[in-house]
Gaussian input, Z-matrix of N, CA and C with variables (Angstrom, degrees):
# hf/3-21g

backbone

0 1
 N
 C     1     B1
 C     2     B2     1     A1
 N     3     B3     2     A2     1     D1
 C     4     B4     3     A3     2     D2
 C     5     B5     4     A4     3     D3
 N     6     B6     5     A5     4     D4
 C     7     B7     6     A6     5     D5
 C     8     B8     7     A7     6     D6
 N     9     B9     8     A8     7     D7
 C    10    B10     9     A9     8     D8
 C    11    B11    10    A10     9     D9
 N    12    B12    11    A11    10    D10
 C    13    B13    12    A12    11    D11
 C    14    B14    13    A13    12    D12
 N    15    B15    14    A14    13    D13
 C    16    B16    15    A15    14    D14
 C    17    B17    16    A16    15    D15
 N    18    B18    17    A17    16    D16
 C    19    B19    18    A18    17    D17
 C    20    B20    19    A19    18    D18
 N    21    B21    20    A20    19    D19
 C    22    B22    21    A21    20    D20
 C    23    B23    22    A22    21    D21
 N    24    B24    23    A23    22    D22
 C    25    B25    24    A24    23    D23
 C    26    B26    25    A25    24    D24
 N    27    B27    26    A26    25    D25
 C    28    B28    27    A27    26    D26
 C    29    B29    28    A28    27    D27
 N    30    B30    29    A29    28    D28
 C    31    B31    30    A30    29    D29
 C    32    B32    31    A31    30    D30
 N    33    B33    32    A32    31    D31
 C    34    B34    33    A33    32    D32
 C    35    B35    34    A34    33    D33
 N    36    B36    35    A35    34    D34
 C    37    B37    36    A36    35    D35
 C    38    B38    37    A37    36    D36
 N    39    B39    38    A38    37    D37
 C    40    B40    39    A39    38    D38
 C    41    B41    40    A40    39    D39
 N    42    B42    41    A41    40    D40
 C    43    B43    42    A42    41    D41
 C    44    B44    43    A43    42    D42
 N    45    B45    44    A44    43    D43
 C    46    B46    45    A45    44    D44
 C    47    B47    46    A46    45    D45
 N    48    B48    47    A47    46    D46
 C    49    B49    48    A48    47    D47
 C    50    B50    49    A49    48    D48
 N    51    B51    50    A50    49    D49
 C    52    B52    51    A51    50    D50
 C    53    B53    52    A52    51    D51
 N    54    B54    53    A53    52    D52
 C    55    B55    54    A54    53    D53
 C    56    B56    55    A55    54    D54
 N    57    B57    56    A56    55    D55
 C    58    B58    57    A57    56    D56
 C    59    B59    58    A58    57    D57
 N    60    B60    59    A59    58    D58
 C    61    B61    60    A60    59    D59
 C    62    B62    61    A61    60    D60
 N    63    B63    62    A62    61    D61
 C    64    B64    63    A63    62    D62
 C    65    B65    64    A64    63    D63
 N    66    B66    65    A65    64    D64
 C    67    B67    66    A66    65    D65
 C    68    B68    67    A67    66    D66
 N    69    B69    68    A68    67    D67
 C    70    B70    69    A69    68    D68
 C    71    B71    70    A70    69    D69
 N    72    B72    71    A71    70    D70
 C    73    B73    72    A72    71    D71
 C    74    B74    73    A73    72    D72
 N    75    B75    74    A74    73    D73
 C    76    B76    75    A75    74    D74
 C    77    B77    76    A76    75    D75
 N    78    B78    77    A77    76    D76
 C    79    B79    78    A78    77    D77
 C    80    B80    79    A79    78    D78
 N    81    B81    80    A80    79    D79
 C    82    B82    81    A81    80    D80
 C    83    B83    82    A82    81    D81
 N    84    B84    83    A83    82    D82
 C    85    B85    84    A84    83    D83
 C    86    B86    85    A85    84    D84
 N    87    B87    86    A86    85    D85
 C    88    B88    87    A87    86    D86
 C    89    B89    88    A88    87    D87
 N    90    B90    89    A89    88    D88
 C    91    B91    90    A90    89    D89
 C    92    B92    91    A91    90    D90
 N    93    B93    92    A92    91    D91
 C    94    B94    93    A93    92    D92
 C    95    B95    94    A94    93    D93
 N    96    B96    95    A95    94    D94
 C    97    B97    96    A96    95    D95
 C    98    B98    97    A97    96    D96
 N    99    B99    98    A98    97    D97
 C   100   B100    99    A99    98    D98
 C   101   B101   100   A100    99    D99
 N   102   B102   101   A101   100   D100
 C   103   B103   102   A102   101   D101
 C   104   B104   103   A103   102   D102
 N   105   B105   104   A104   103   D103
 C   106   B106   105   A105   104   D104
 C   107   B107   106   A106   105   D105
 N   108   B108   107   A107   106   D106
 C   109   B109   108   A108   107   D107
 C   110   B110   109   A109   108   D108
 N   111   B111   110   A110   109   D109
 C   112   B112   111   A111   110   D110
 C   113   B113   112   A112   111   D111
 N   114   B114   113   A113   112   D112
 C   115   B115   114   A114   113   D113
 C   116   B116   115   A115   114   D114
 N   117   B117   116   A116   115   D115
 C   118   B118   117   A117   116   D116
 C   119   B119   118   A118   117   D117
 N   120   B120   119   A119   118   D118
 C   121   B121   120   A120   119   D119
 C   122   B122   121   A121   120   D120
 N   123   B123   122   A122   121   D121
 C   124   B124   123   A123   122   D122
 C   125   B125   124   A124   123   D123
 N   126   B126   125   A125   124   D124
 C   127   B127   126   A126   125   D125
 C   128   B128   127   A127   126   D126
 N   129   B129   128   A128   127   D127
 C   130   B130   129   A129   128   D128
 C   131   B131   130   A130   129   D129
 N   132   B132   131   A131   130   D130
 C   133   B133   132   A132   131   D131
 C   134   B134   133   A133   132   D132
 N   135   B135   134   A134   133   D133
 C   136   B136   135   A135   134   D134
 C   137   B137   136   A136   135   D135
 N   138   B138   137   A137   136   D136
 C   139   B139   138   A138   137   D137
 C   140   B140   139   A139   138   D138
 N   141   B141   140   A140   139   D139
 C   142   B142   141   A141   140   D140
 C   143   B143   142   A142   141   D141
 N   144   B144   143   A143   142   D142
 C   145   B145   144   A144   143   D143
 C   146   B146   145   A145   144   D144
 N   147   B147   146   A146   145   D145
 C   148   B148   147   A147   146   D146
 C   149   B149   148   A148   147   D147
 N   150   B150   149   A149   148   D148
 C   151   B151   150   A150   149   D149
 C   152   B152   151   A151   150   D150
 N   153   B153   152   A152   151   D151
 C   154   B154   153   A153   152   D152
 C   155   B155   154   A154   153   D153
 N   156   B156   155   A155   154   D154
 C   157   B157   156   A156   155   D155
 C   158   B158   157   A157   156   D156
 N   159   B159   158   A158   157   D157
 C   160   B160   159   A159   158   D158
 C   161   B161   160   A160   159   D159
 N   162   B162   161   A161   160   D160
 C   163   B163   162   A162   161   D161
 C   164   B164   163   A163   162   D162
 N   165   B165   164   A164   163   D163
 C   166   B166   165   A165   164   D164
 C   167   B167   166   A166   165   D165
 N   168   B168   167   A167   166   D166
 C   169   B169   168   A168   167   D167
 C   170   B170   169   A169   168   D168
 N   171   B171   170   A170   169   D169
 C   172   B172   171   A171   170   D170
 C   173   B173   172   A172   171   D171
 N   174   B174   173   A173   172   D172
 C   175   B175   174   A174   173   D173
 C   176   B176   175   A175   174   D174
 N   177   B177   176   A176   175   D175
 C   178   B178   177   A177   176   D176
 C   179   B179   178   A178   177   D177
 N   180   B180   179   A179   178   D178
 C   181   B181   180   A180   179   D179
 C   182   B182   181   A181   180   D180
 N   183   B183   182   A182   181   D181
 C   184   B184   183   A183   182   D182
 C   185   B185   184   A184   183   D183
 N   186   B186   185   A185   184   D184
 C   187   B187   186   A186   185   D185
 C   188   B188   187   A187   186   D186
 N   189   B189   188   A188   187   D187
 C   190   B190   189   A189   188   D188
 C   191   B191   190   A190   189   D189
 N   192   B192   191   A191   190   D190
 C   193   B193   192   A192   191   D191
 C   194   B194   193   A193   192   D192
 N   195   B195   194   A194   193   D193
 C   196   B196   195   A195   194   D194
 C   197   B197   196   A196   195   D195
 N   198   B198   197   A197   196   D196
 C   199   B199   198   A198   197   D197
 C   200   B200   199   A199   198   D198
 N   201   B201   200   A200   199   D199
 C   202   B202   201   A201   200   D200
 C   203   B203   202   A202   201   D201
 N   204   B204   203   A203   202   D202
 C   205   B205   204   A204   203   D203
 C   206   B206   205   A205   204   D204
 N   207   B207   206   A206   205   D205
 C   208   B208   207   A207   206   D206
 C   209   B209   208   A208   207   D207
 N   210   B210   209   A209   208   D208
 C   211   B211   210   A210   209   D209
 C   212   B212   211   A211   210   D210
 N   213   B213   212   A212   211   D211
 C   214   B214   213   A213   212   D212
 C   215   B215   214   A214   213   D213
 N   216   B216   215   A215   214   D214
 C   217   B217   216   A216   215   D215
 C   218   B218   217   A217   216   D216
 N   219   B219   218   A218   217   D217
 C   220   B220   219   A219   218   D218
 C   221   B221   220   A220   219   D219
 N   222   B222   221   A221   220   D220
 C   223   B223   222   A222   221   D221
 C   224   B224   223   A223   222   D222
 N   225   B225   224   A224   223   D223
 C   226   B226   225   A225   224   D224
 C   227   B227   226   A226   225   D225
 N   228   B228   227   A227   226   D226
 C   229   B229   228   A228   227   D227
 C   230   B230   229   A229   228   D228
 N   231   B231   230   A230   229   D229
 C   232   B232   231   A231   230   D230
 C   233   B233   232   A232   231   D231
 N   234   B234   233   A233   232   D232
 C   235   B235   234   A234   233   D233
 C   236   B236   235   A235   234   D234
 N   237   B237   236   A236   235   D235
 C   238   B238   237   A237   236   D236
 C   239   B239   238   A238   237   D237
 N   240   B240   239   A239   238   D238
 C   241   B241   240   A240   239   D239
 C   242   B242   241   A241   240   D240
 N   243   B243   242   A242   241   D241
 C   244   B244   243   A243   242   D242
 C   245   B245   244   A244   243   D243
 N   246   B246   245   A245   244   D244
 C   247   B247   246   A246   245   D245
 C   248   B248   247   A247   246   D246
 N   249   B249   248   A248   247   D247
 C   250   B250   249   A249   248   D248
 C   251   B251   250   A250   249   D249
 N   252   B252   251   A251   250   D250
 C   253   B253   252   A252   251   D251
 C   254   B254   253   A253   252   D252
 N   255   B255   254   A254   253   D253
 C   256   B256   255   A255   254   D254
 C   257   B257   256   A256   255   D255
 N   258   B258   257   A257   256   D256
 C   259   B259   258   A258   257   D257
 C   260   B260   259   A259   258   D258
 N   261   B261   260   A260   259   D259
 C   262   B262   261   A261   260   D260
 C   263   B263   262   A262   261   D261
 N   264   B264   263   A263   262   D262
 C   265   B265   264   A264   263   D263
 C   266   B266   265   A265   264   D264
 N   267   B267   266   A266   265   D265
 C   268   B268   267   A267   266   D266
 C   269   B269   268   A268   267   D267
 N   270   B270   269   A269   268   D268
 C   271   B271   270   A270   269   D269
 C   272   B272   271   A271   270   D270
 N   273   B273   272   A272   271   D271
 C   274   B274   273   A273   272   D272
 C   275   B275   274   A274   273   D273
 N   276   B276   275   A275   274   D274
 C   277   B277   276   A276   275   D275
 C   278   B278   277   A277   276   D276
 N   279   B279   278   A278   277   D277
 C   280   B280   279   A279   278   D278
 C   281   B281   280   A280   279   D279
 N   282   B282   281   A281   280   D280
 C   283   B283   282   A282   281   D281
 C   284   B284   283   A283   282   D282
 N   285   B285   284   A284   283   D283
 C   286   B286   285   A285   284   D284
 C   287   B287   286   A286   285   D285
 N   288   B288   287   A287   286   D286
 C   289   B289   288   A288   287   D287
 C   290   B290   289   A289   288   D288
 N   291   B291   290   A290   289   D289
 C   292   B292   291   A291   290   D290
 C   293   B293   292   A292   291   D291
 N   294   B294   293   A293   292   D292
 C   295   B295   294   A294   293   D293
 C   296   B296   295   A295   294   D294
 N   297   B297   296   A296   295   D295
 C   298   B298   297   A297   296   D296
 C   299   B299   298   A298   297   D297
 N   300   B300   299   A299   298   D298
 C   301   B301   300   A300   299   D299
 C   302   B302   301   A301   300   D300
 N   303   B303   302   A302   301   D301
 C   304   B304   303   A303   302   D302
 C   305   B305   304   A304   303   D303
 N   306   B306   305   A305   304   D304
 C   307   B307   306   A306   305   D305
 C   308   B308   307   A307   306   D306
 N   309   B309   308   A308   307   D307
 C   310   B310   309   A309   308   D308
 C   311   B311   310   A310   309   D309
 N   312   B312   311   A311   310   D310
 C   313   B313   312   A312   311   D311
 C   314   B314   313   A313   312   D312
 N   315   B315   314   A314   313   D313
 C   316   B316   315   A315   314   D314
 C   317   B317   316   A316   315   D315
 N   318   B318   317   A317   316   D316
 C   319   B319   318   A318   317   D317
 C   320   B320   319   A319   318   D318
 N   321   B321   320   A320   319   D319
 C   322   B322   321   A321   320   D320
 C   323   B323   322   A322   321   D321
 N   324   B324   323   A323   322   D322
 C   325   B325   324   A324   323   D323
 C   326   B326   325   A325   324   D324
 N   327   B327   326   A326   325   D325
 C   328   B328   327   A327   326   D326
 C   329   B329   328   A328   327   D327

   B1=1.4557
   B2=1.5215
   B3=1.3598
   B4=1.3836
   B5=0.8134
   B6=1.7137
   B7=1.4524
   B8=1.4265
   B9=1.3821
   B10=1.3923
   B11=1.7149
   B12=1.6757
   B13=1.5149
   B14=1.1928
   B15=1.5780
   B16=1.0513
   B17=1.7320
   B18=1.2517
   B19=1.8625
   B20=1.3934
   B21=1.1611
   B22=1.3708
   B23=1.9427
   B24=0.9967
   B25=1.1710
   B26=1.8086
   B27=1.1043
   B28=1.2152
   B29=1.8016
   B30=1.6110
   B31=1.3136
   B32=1.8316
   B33=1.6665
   B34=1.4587
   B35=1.1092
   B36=1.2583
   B37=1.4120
   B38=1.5999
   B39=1.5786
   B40=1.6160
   B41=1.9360
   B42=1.5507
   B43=1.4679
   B44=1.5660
   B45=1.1764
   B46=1.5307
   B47=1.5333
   B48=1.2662
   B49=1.6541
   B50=1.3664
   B51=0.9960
   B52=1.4545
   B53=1.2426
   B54=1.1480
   B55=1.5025
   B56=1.6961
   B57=1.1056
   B58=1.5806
   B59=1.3538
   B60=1.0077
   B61=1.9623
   B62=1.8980
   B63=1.2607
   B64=1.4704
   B65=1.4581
   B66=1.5447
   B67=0.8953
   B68=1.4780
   B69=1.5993
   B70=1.5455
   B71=1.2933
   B72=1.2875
   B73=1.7208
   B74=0.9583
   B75=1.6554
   B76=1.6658
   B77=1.1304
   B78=1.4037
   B79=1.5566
   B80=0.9551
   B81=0.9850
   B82=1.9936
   B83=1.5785
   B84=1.2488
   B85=1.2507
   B86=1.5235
   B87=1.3007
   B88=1.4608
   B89=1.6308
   B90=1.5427
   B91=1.7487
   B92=1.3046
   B93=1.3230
   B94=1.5981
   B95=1.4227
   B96=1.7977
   B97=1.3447
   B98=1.5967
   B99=1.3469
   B100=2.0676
   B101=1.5520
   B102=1.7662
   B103=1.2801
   B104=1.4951
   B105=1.2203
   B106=2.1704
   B107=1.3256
   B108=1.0231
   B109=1.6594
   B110=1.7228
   B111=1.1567
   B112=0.9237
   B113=1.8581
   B114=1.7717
   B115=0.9159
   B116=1.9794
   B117=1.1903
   B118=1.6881
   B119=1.7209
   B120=1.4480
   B121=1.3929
   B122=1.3300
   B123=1.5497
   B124=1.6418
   B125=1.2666
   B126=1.6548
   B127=1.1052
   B128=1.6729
   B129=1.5050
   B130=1.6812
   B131=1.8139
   B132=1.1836
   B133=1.6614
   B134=1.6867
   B135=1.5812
   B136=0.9146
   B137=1.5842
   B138=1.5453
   B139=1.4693
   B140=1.3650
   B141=1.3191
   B142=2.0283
   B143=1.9847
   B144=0.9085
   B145=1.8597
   B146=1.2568
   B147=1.4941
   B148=1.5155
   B149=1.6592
   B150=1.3478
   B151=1.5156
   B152=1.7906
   B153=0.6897
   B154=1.6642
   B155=1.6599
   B156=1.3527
   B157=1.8422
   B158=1.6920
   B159=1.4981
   B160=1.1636
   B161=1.4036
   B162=1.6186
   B163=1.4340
   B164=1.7927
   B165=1.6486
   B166=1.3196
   B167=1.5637
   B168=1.4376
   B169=1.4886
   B170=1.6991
   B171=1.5704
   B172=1.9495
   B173=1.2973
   B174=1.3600
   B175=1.5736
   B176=1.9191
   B177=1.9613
   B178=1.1075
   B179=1.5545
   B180=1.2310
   B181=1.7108
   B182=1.4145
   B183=1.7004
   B184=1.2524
   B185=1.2861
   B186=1.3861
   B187=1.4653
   B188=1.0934
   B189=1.3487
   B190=1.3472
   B191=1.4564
   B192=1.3040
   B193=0.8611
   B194=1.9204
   B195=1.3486
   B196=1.6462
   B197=1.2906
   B198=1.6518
   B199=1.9122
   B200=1.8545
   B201=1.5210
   B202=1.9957
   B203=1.1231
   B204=1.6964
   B205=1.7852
   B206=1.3635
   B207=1.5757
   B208=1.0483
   B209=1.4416
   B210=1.7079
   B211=1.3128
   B212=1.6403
   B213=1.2757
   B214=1.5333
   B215=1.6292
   B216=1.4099
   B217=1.3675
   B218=1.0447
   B219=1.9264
   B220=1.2776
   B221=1.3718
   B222=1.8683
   B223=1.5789
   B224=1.5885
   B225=1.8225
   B226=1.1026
   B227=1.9111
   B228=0.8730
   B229=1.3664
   B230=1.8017
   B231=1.0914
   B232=1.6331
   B233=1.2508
   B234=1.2291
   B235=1.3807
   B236=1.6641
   B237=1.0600
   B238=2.1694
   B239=1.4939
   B240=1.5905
   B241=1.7770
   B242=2.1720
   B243=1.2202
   B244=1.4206
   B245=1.6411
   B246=0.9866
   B247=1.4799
   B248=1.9950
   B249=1.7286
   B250=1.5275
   B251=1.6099
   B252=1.0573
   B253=1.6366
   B254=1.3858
   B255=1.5726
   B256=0.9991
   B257=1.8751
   B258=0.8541
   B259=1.3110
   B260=1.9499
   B261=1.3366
   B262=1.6075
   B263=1.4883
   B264=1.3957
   B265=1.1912
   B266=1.9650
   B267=1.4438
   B268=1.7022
   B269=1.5685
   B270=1.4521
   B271=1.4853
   B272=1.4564
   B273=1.6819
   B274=0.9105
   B275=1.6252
   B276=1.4805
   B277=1.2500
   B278=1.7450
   B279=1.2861
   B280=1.1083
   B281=1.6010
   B282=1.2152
   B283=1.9484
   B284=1.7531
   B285=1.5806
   B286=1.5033
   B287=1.4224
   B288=1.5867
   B289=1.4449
   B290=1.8039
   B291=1.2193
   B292=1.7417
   B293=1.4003
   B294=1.3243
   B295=1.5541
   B296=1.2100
   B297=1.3604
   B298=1.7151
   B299=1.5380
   B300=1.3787
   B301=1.4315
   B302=1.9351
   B303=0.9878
   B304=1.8520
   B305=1.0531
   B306=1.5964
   B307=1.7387
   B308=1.4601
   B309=1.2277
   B310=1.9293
   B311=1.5167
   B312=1.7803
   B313=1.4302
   B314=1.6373
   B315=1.3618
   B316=1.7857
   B317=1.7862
   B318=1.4492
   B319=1.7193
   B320=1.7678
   B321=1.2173
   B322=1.0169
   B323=1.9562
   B324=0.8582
   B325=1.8965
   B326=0.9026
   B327=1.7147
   B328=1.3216
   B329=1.3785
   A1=108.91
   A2=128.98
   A3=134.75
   A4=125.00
   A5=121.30
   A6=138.62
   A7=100.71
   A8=129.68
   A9=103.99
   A10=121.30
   A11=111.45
   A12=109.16
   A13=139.51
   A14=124.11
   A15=133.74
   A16=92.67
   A17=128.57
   A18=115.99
   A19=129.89
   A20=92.15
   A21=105.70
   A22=100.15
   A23=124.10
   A24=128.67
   A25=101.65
   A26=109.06
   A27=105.42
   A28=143.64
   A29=90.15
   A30=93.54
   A31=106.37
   A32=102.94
   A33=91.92
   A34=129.44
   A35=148.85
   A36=162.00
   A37=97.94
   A38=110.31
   A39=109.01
   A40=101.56
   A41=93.26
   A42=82.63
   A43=130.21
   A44=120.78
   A45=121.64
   A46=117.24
   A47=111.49
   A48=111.46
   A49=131.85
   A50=118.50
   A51=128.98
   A52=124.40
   A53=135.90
   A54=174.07
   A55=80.61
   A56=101.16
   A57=119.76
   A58=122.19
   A59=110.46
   A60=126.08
   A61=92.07
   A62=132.80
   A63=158.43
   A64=102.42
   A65=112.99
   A66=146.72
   A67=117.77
   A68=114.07
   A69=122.12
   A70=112.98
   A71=119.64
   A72=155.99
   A73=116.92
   A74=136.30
   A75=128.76
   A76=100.31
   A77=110.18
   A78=122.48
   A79=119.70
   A80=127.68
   A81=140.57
   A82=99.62
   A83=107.85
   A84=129.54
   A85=113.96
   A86=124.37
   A87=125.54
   A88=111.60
   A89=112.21
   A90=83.05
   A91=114.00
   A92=141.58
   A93=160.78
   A94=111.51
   A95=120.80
   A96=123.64
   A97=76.42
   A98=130.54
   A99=131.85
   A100=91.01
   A101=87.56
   A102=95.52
   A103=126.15
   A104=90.54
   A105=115.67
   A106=93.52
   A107=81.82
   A108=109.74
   A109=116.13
   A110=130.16
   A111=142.11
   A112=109.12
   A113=88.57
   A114=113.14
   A115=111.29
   A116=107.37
   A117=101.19
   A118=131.16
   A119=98.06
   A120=102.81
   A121=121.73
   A122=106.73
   A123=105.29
   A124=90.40
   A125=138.02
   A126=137.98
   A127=106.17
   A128=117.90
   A129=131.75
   A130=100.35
   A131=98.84
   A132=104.86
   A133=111.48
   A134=113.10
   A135=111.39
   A136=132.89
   A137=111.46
   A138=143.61
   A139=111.88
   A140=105.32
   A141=132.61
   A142=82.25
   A143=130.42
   A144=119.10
   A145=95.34
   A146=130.74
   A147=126.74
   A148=116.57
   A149=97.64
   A150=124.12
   A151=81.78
   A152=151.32
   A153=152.01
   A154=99.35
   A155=109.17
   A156=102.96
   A157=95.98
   A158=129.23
   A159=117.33
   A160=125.44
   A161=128.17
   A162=141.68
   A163=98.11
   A164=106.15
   A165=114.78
   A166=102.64
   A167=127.40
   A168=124.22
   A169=101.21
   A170=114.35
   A171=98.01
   A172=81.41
   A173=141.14
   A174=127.21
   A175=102.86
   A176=91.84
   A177=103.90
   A178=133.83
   A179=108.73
   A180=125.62
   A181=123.76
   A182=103.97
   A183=119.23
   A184=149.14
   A185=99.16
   A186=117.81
   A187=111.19
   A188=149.27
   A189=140.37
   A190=149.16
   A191=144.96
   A192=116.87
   A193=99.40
   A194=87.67
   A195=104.37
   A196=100.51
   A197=93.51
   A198=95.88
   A199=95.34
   A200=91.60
   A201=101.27
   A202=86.09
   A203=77.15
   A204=113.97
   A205=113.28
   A206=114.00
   A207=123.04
   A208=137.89
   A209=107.42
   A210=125.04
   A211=107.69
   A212=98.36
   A213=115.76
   A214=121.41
   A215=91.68
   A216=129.68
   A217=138.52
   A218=132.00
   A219=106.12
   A220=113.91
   A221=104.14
   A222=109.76
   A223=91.52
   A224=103.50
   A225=136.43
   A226=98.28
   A227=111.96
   A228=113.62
   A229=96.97
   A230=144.32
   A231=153.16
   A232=88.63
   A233=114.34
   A234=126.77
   A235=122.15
   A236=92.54
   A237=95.80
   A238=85.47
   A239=134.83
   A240=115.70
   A241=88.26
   A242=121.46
   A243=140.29
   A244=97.33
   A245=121.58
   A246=131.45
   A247=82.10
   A248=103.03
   A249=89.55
   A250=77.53
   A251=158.38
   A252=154.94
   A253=104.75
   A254=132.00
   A255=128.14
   A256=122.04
   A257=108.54
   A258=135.66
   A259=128.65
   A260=104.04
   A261=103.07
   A262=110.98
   A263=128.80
   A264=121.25
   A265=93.54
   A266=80.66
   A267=93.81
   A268=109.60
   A269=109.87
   A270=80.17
   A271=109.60
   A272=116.99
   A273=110.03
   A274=102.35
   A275=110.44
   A276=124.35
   A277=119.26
   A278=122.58
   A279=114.52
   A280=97.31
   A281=92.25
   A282=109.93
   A283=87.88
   A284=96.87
   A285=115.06
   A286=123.02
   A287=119.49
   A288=109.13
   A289=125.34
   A290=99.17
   A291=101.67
   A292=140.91
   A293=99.52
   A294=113.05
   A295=96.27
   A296=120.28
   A297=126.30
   A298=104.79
   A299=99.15
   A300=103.60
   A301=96.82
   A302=104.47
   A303=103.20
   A304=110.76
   A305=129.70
   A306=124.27
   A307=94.42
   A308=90.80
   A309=94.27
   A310=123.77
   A311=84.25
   A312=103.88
   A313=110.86
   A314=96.76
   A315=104.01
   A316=81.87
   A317=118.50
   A318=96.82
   A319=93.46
   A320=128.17
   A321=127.31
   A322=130.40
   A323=103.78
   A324=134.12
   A325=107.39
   A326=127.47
   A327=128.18
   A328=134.79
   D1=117.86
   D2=157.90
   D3=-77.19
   D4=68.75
   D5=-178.40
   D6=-66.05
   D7=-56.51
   D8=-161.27
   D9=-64.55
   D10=-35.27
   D11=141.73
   D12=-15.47
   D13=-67.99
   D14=-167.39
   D15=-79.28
   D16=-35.49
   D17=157.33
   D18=-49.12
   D19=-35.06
   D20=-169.44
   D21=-82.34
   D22=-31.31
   D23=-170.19
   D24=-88.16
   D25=-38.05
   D26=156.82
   D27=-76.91
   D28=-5.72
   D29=171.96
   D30=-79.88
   D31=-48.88
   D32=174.90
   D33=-56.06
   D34=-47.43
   D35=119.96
   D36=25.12
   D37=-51.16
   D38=-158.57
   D39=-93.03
   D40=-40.78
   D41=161.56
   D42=-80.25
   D43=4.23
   D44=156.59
   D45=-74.08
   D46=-63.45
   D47=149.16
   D48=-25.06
   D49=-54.95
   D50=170.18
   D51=-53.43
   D52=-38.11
   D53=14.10
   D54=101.05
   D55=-90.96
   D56=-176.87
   D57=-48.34
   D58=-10.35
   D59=163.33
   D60=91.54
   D61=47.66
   D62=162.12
   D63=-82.82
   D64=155.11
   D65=147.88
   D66=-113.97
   D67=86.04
   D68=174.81
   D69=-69.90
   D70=138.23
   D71=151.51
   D72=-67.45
   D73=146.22
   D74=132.43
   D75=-106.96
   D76=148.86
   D77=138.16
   D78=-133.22
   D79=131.33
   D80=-147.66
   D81=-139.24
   D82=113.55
   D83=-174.68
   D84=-112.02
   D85=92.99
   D86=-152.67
   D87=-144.67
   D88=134.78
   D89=163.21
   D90=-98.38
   D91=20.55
   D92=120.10
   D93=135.62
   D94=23.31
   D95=-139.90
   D96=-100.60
   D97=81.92
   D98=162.51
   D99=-79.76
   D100=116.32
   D101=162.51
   D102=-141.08
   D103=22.39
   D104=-176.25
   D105=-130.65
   D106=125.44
   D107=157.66
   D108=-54.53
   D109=-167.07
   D110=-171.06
   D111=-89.47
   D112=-57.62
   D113=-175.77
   D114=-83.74
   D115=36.03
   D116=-177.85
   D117=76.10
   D118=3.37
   D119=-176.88
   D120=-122.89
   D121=154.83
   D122=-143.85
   D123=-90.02
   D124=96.52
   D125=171.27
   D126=-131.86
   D127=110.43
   D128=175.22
   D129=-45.80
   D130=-62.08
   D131=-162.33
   D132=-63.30
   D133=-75.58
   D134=145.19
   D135=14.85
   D136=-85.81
   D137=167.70
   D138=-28.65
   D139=-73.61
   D140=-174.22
   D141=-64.38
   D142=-43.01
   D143=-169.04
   D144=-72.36
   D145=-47.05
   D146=176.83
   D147=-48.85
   D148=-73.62
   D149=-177.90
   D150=-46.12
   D151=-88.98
   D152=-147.58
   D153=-49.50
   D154=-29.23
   D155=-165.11
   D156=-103.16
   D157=-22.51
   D158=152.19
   D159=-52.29
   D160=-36.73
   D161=-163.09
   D162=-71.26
   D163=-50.13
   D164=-178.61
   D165=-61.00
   D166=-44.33
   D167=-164.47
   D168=-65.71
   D169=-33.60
   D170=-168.33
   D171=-85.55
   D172=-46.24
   D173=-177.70
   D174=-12.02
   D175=-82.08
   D176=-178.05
   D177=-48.85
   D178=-7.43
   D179=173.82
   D180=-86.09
   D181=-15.54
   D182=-142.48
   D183=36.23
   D184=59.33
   D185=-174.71
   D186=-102.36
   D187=62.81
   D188=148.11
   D189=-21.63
   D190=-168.69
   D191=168.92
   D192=161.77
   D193=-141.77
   D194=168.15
   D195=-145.99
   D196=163.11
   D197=167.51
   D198=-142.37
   D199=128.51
   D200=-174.38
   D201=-115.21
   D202=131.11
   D203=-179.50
   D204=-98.99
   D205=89.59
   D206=-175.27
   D207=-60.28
   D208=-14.16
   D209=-166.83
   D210=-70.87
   D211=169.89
   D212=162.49
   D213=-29.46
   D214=-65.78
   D215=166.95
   D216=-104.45
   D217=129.79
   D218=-178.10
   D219=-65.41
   D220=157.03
   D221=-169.76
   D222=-122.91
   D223=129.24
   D224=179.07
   D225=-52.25
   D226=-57.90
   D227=-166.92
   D228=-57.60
   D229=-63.73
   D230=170.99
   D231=-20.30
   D232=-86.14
   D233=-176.85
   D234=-19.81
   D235=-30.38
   D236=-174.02
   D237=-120.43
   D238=-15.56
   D239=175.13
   D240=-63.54
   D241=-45.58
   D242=-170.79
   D243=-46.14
   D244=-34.21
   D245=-139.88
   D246=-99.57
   D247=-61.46
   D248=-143.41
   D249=-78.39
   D250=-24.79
   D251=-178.21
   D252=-60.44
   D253=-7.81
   D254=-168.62
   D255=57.25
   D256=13.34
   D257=-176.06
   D258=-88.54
   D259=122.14
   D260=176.14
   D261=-31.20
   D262=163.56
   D263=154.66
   D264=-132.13
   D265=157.64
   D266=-173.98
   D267=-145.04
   D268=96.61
   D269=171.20
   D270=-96.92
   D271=169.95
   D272=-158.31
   D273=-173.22
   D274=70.77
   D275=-171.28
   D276=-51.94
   D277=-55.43
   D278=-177.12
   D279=-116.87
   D280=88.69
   D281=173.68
   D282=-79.84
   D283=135.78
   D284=134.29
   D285=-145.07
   D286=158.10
   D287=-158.90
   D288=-20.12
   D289=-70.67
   D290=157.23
   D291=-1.92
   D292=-66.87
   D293=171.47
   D294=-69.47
   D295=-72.26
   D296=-169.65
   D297=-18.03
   D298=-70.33
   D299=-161.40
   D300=-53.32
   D301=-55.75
   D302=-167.35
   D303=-53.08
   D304=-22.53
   D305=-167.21
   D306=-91.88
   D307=-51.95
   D308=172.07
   D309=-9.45
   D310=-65.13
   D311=-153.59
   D312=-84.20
   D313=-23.95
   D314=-171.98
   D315=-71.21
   D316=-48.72
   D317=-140.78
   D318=-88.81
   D319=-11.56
   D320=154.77
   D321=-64.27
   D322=-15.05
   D323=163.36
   D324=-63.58
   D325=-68.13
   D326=-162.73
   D327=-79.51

């Protein structure tokens, strides 16, 4: 998974919006497994250091949001990407539309 990508792609997204007189969102729907680099390479550690310095960059943009923890289990690491993004965390193992929409909306509320 090229999580820090898909941050990074969402950070621009939020500063184009912003730009655009927006108020940008995340919602990051992940089971937290970063395992690409930035640059295309299959590095775990690496990955989670990226993905962690993207979370800090929309922090710093003020892009908030939530992050749904799609896994089995909640994953400790989600949990603190949630933290430095300034962002809800939700896990939320067996999402279907339903829930989605309700976790969404509560942690996007608060």
């Amino acid at each position: 998974t090229p999580l820090a990508a898909g941050l990074r792609a969402a950070l621009e997204t939020g500063l184009h919006a912003r730009r655009r007189g927006m108020t940008p969102m995340v919602a990051l729907l992940t089971d937290g497994r970063a395992n690409v680099a930035l640059d295309g390479a299959g590095d775990r550690a690496r990955a989670a250091e990226e993905a962690e310095a993207m979370g800090r960059a929309l922090r710093n943009a003020g892009q908030g949001g939530v992050v749904i923890d799609t896994g089995r289990r909640p994953e400790p690491a989600l949990e603190r990407l949630a933290a430095l993004m300034g962002a809800a965390y939700l896990p939320l193992p067996r999402a279907d539309a339903a829930r989605l929409a309700e976790g969404v909306g509560r942690a996007l509320d608060a």
